[in-house]
C-alpha positions, 0 to 999 in steps of 0.5 A, a space after each residue: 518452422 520453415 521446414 515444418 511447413 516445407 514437409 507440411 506442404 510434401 504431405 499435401 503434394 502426396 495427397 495430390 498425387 494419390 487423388 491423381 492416381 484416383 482419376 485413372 489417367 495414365 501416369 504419364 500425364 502427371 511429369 507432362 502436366 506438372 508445370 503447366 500452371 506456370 503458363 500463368 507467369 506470361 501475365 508479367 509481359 504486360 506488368 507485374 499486377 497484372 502478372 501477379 493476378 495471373 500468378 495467384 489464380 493459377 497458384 491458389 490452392 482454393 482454386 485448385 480444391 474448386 475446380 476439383 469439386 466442381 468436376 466431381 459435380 459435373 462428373 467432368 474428369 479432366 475438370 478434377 485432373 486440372 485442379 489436381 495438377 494446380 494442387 499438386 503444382 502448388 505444394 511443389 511451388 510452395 517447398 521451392 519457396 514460391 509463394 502468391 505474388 505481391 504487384 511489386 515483383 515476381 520475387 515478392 512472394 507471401 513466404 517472403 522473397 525469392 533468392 533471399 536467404 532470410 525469406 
């Protein structure tokens, strides 16, 4: 099953990188993107539930499928390429095994704890 859900999420990560190409910004910009959404993970500075909020906004795939929405209503390309980038960056997440986060921890995540072998 893990791996099912492991090429379920490679499907979804290839759907965003077609919506990508779709944007017409250059090619380029998705390596130096791709990693931005985990700016969130500084929420852990103050404490893990508020880390964890953080974490989870930037990690949302509904977030990300609003904000492209929403930039195809306001025809606002760089609103449809920030919610791309989160929904790419979150299938990525999600193959590695990073899922939302519980107030617990940065390790306690919904697809089960980072670095346990049985999570």
């Amino acid at each position: 099953m893990k791996n099912l859900l492991k090429l379920e999420e490679l499907a979804l990560m290839i759907l965003g990188i077609f919506m990508f190409g779709l944007l017409g910004y250059q090619w380029w910009w998705l390596p130096v993107l791709i990693l931005t959404p985990d700016i969130s993970m500084l929420g852990y500075i103050a404490n893990s539930k508020v880390g964890a909020i953080c974490y989870n906004l930037f990690h949302h795939r509904g977030v990300a499928i609003l904000l492209y929405f929403v930039g195809i209503y306001l025809m606002l390309p760089i609103i449809q390429l920030i919610g791309t980038i989160l929904f790419i960056h979150i299938a990525m997440d999600r193959i590695f095994g990073y899922g939302l986060k519980y107030e617990k921890g940065f390790k306690f995540t919904h697809l089960g704890e980072i670095g346990n072998k049985n999570g």
